[in-house]
C-alpha positions as CSV (number, residue, x, y, z in Angstrom):
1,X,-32.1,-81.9,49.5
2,X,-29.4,-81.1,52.1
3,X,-26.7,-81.1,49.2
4,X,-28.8,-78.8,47.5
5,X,-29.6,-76.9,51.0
6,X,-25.7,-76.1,51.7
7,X,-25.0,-75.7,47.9
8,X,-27.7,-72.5,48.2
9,X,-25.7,-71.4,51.5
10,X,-22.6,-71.3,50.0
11,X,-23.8,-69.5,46.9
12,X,-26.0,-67.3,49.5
13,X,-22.5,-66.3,51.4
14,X,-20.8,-65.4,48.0
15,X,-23.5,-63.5,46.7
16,X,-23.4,-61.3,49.9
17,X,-19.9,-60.7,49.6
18,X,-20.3,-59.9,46.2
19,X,-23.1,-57.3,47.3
20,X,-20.3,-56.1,50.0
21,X,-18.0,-55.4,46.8
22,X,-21.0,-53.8,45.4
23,X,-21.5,-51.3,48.6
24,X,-17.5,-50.7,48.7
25,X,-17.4,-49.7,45.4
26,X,-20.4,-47.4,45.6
27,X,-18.3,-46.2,49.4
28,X,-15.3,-45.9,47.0
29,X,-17.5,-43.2,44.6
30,X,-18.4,-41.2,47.2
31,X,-15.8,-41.9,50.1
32,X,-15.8,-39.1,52.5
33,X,-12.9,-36.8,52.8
34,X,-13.0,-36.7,56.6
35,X,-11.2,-40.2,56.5
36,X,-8.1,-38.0,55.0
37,X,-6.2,-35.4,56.4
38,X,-7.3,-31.5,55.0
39,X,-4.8,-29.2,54.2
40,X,-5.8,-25.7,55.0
41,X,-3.5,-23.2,53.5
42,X,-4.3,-19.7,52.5
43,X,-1.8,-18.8,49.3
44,X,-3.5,-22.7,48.3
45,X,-7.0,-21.7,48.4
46,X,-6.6,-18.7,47.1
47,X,-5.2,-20.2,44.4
48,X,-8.0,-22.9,43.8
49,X,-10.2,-20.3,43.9
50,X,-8.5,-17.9,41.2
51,X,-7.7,-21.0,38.7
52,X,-11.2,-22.3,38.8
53,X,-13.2,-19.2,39.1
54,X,-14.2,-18.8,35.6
55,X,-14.5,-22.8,34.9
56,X,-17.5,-22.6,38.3
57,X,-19.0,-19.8,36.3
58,X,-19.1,-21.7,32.9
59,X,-20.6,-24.8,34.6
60,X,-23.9,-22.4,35.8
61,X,-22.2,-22.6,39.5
62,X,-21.8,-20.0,41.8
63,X,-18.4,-19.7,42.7
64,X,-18.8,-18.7,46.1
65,X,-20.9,-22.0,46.8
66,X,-18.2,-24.1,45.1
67,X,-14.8,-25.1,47.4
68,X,-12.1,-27.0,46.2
69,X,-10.6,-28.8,48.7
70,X,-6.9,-30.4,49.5
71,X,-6.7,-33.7,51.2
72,X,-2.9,-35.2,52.1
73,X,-2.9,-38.1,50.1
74,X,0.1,-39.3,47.7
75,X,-2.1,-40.7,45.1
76,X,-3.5,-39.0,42.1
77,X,-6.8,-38.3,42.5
78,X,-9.7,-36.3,42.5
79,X,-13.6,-36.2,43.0
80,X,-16.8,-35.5,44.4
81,X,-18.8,-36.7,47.7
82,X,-22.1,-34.4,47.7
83,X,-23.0,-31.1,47.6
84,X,-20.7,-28.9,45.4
85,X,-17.4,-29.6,46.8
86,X,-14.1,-31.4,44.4
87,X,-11.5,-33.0,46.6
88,X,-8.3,-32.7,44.9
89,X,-5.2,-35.4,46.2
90,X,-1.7,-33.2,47.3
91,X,-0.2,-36.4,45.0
92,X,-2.6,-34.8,42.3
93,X,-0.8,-31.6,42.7
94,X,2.7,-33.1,42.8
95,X,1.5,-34.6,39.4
96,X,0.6,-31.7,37.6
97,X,2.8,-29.3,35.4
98,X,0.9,-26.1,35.1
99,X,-2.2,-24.6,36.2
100,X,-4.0,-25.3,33.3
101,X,-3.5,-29.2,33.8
102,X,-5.3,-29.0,37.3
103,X,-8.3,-26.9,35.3
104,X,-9.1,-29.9,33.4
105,X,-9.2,-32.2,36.4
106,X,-11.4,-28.9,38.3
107,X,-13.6,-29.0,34.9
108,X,-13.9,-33.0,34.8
109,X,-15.1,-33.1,38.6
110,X,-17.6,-29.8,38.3
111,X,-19.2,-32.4,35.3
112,X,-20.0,-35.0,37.8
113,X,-21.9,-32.0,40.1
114,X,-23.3,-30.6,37.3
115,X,-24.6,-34.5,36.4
116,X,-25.6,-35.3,39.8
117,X,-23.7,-38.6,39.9
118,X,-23.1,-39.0,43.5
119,X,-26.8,-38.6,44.3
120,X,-27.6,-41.2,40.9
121,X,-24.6,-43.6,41.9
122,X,-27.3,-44.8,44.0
123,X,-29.5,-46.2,40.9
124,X,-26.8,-47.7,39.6
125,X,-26.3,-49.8,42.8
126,X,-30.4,-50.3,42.9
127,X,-30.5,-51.9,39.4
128,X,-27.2,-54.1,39.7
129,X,-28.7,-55.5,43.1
130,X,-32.2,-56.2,41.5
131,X,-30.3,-58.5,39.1
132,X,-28.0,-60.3,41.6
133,X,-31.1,-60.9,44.0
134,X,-33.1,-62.5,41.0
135,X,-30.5,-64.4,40.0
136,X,-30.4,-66.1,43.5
137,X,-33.9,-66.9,43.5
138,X,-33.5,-68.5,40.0
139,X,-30.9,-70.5,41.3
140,X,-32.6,-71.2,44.3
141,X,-35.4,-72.6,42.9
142,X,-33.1,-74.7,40.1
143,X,-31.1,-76.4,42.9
144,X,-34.5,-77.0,45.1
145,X,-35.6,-78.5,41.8
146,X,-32.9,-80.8,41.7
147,X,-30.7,-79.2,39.3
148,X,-27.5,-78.0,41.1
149,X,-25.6,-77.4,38.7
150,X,-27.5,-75.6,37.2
151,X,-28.6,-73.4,39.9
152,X,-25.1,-72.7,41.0
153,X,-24.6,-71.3,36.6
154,X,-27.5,-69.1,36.9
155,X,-26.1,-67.4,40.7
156,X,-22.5,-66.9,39.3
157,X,-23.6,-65.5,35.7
158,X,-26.0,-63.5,38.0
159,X,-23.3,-62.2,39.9
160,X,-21.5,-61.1,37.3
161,X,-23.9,-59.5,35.2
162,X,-24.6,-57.5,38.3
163,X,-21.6,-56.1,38.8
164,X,-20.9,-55.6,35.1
165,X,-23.9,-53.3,35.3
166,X,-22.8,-51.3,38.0
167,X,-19.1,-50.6,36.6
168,X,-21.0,-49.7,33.2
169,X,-23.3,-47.5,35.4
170,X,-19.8,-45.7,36.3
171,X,-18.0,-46.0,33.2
172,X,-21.2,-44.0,31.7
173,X,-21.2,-41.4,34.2
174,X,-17.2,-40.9,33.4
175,X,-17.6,-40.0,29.9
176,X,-20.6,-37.5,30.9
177,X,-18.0,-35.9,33.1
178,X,-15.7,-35.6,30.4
179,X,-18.3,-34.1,28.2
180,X,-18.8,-31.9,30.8
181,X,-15.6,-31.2,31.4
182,X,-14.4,-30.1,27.9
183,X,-17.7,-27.6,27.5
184,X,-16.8,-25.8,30.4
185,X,-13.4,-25.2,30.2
186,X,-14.6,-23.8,26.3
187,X,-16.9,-22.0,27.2
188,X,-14.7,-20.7,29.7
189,X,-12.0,-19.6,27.4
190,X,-9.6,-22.1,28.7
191,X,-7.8,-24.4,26.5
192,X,-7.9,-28.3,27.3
193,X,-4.5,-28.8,26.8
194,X,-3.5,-29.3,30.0
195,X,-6.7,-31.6,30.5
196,X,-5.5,-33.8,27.5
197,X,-1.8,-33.8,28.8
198,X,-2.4,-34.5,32.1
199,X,-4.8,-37.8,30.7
200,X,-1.9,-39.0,28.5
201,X,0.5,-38.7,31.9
202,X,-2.3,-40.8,33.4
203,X,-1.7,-43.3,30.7
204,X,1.6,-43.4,30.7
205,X,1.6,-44.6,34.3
206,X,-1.5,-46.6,33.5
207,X,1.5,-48.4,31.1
208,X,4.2,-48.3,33.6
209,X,2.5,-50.2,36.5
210,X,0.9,-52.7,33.4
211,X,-2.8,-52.5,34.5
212,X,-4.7,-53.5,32.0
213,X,-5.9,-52.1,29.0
214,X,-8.3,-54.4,26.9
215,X,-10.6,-55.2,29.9
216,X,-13.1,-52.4,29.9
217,X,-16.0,-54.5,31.4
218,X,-13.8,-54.9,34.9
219,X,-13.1,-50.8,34.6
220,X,-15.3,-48.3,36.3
221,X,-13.6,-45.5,34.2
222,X,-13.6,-45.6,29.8
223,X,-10.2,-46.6,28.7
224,X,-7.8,-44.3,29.1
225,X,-6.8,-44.4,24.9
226,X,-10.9,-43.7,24.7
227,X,-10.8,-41.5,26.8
228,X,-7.8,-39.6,25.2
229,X,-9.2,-39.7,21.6
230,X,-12.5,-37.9,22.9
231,X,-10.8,-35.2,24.6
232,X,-8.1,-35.1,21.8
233,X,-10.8,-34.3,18.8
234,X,-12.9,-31.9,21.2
235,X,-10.0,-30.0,22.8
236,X,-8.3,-29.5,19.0
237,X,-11.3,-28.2,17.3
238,X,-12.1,-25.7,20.0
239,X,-11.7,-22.2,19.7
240,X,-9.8,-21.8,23.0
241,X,-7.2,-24.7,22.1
242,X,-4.3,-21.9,21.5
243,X,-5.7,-19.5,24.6
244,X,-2.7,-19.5,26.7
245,X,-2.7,-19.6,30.7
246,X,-1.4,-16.4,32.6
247,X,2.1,-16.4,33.7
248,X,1.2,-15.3,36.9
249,X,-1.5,-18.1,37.5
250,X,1.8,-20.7,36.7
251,X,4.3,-18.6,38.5
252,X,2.0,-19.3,42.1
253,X,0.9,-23.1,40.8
254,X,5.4,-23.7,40.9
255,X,5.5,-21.8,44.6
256,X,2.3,-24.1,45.9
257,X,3.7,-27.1,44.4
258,X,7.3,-26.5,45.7
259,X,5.6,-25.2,49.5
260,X,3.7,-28.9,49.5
261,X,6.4,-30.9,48.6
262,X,8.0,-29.0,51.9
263,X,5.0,-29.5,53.9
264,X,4.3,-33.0,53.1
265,X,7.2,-35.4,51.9
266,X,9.7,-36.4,53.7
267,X,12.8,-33.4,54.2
268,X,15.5,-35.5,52.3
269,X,13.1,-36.4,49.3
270,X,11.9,-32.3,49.1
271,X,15.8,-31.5,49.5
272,X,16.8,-33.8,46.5
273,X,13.8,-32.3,44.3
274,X,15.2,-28.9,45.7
275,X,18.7,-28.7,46.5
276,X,20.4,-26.1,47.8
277,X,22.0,-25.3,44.6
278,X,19.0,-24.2,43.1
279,X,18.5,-20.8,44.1
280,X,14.8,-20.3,42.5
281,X,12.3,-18.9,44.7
282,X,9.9,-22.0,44.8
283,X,13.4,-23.9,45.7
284,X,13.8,-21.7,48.6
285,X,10.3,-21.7,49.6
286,X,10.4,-25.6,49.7
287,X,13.9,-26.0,51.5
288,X,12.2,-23.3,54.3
289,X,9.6,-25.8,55.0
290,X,12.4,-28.9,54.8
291,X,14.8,-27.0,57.2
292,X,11.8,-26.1,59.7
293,X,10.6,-29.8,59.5
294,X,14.2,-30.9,60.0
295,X,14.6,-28.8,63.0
296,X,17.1,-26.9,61.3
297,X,15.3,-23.5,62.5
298,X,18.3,-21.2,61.4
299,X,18.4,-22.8,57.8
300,X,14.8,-22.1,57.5
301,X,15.0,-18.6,58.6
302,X,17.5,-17.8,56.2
303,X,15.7,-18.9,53.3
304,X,12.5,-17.2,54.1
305,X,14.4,-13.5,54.9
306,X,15.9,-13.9,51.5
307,X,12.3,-14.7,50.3
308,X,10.7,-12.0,52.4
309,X,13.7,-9.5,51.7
310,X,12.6,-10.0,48.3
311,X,8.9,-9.1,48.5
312,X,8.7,-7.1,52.1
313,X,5.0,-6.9,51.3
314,X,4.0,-10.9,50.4
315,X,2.1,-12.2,52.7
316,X,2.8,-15.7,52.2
317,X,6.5,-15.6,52.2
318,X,5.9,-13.0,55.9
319,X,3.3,-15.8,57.1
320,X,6.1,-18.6,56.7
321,X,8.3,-16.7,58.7
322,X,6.1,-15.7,61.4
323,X,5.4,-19.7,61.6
324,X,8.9,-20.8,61.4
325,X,9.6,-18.2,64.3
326,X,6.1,-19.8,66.4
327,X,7.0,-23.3,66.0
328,X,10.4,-22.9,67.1
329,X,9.5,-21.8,70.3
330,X,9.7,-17.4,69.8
331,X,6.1,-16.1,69.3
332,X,7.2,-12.5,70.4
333,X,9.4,-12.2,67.7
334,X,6.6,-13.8,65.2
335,X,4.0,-11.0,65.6
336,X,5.7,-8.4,63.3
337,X,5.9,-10.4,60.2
338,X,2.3,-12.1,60.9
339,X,1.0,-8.5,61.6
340,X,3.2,-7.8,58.4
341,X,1.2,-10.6,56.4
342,X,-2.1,-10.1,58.3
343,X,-2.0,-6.1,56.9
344,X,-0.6,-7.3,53.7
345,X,-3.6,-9.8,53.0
346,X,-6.4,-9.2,55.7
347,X,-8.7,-11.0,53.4
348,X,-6.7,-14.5,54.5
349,X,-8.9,-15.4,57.6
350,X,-6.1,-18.5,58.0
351,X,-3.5,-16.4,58.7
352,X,-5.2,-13.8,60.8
353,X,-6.1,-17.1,63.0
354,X,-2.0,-18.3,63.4
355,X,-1.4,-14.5,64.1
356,X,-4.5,-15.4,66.5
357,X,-2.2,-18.4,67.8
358,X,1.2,-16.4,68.0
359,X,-0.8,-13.8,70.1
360,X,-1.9,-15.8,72.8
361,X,1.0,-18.1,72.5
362,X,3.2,-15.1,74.3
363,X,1.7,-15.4,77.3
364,X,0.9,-11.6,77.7
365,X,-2.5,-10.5,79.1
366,X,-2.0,-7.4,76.8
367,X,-2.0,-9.3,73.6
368,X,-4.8,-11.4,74.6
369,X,-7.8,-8.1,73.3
370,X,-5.7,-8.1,69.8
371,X,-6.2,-12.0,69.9
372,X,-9.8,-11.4,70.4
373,X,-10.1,-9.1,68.0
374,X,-8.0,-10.9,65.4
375,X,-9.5,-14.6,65.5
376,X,-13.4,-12.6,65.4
377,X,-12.3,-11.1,62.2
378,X,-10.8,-14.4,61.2
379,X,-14.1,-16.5,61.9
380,X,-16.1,-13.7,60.5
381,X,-14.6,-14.6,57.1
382,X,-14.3,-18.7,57.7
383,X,-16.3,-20.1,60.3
384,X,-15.4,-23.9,59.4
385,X,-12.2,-23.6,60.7
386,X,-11.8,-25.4,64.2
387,X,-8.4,-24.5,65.1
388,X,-9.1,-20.5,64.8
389,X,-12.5,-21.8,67.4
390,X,-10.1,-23.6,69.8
391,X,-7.8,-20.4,69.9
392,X,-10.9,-17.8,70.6
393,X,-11.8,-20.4,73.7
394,X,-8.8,-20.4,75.0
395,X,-8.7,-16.3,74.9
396,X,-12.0,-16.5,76.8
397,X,-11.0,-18.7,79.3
398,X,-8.3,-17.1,80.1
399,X,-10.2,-14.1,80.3
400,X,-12.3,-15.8,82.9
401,X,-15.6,-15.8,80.5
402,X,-16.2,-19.5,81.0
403,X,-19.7,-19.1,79.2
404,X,-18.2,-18.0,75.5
405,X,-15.1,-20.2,76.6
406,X,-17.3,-23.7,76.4
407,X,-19.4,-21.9,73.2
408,X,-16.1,-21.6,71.3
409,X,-15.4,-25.1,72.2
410,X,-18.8,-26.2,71.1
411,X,-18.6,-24.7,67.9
412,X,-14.8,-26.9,67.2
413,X,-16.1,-30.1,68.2
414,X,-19.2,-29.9,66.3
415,X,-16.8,-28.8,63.2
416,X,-14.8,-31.8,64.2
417,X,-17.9,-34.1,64.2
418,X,-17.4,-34.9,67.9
419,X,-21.1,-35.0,68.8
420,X,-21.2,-36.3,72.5
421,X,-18.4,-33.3,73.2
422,X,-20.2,-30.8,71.2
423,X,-23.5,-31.4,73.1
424,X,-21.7,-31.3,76.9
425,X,-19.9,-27.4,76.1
426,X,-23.3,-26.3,74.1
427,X,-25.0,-27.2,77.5
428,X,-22.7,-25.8,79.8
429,X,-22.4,-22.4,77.4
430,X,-26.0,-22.5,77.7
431,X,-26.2,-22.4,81.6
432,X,-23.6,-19.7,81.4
433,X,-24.4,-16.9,79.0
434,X,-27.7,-14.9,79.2
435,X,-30.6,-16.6,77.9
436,X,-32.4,-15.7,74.7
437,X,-28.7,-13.7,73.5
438,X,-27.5,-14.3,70.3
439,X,-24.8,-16.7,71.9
440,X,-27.5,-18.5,74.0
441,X,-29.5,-19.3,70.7
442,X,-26.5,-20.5,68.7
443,X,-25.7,-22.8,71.9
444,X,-28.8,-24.1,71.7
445,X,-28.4,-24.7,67.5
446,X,-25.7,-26.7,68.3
447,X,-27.0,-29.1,71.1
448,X,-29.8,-29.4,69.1
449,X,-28.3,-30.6,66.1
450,X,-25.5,-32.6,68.8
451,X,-28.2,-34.0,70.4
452,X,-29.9,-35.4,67.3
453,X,-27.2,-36.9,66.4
454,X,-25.6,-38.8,70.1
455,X,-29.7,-40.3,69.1
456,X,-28.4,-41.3,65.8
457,X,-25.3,-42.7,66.9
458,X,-27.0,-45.0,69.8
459,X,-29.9,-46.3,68.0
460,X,-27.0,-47.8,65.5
461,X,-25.4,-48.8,68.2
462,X,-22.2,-46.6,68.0
């Protein structure tokens, strides 16, 4: 019996770290995007919005309730974690040729919304660990009858069959997303040949870094060759397979890709993708984020006049510049192109809110009701955005209105998920500005909702 005992225990500690690589893979599904570094940027957004527009509409989405967001991570990757949001990977981006190729990722990833398959990855994990607990107590009770051997067959086949349920639980909810996918992006009007090129560049990497091919049961996606031929015979039948993407759509996805690979790899690796002998303007805009990087401030100047000399009215190209000028230390001279960019485009909440930054950042007390001014309109537009908060509060403050100050303050923690200091400025906003205002009340949303979480948090023991 005490074989038999510490045979079960043993068995006992696999199967729960078996059920841990059951969670983590569920975790994995629906990881959340705060672990990752977002990348706000306007001409980016604006893009995402514009590309995927029609594809939302097709789907039976609202566009305005759907955002597409960009996280700074290398690999290629894209998905879901609740509500009607689609993470897309910067490595994604880097991937891509066209527009049209990042569509059919957009299209695959509205499927899994459209599906519900974050909310039903949960039965997926419910049925897999019904089948690994019963398979315990089967081998439980063979071992306590003596049969060990036995016992320890029927836990390990258990085991197994439980987490080959769960990846087929995934695999399934794959090929409904690229079901989905391909009816959107038709019914859309949009061809899928970037969807089906894009795949086949999965593949090919898929072959290059010789993972595996034959062993679909220890996949959570279909084969990528299954995969293809699907989306192959769908995508060439449709009516839209010949629609062609606009120019112009292309002509911003080559300046964004260029203005990431500035922003995010290292300066030598964007300078040898972009040298300086390529005199293209998504070359330029790339070295002008290299040079600033670098701390080559007068190298990144001249490539954004050249780019702003070019279009005196873009504001993307007059935002770099006002940011090259503000990071390297001149925020006076910053304010014309970023009032330049903010007149050009005052739709752009994100760069009303550096224009915001460059403001204050001068030091002048006569700047500091245009700041005011400026990061109100910007929040008016985008509330989520914590940096344009922490700039309003530190107008305030320096204005000596301590109440709205702490407010401000409030409202970028509680963005930042920073509970405990969310709750201390909502209180002290609260003992400051008038009670019953419109301020006072949404001081008191957010200790509320502060509040109820610090509870959270301690009865988990965080």
């Amino acid at each position: 019996m005490a074989d038999a005992s510490r045979r079960i225990r043993r068995l006992g500690a696999f199967a729960a770290r078996l059920l841990l690589v059951l969670i983590l893979s569920f975790a994995v599904a629906v990881r959340p995007a705060m672990a990752q570094e977002i990348l706000r940027d306007a001409e980016t957004e604006s893009w995402f919005r514009d590309i995927a527009r029609p594809i939302i509409a097709a789907a039976g989405l609202r566009p305005e309730n759907v955002s597409i967001v960009l996280l700074h991570d290398n690999s290629i990757n894209a998905f879901v974690a609740g509500g009607q949001v689609v993470y897309i990977h910067s490595g994604l981006l880097a991937a891509a040729d066209n527009s049209n190729q990042v569509q059919g990722v957009i299209a695959h990833e509205l499927g899994h919304i459209t599906g519900g398959h974050v909310i039903r990855m949960g039965e997926g994990a419910k049925v897999a660990t019904g089948i690994m607990l019963l398979s315990l107590l089967l081998g439980a009770a063979a071992m306590a009858a003596g049969s060990g051997d036995a016992g320890a067959g029927i836990m390990q086949a258990g085991q197994q069959a439980a987490m080959g349920k769960f990846l087929a639980f995934s695999r399934v909810q794959e090929s409904t997303a690229d079901a989905a996918g391909v009816s959107f992006l038709s019914k859309a009007g949009i061809s899928g040949r970037g969807s089906l090129a894009f795949f086949k560049k999965i593949q090919n990497q898929e072959y290059r870094y010789a993972i595996p091919q034959d062993d679909a049961y220890a996949r959570t996606h279909p084969l990528s060759q299954d995969r293809i031929a699907f989306l192959e015979h769908s995508y060439t039948t449709d009516p839209a397979w010949n629609a062609k993407t606009d120019p112009a759509l292309d002509a911003r996805f080559q300046r964004i890709k260029a203005k990431l690979s500035g922003f995010v790899q290292d300066p030598k690796q964007t300078l040898v993708l972009y040298p300086e002998s390529n005199k293209s303007e998504p070359a330029r805009y790339a070295r002008a984020y290299a040079w600033h990087k670098s701390a080559y401030p007068e190298k990144a100047l001249g490539e954004a006049d050249f780019l702003v000399g070019a279009h005196p009215t873009d504001p993307f190209y007059l935002e770099l510049k006002g940011q090259i000028l503000l990071e390297s230390g001149h925020p006076q001279e910053a304010l014309e192109s970023l009032r330049r960019a903010v007149a050009s485009a005052p739709e752009q909440p994100l760069i009303a809110a550096l224009l915001g930054h460059a403001l204050i950042a001068t030091d002048d007390r006569k700047n500091y009701d245009e700041a005011k001014k400026v990061l109100r309109a910007a929040i008016g537009r985008d509330n989520s955005n914590p940096f344009a908060w922490y700039q309003l509060g530190i107008v305030y403050d320096r204005e000596g209105d301590e109440g709205r100050a702490a407010l401000a303050t409030a409202e970028r923690y509680n963005l930042e998920g920073q509970a405990k200091l969310a709750l201390a400025n909502a209180e002290l906003a609260m003992n400051a500005i008038p009670n019953g205002s419109a301020d006072w009340l949404r001081a008191q949303d957010i200790a509320m909702v502060s509040k109820s979480a610090v509870d959270k948090a301690k009865k988990h023991g965080k």
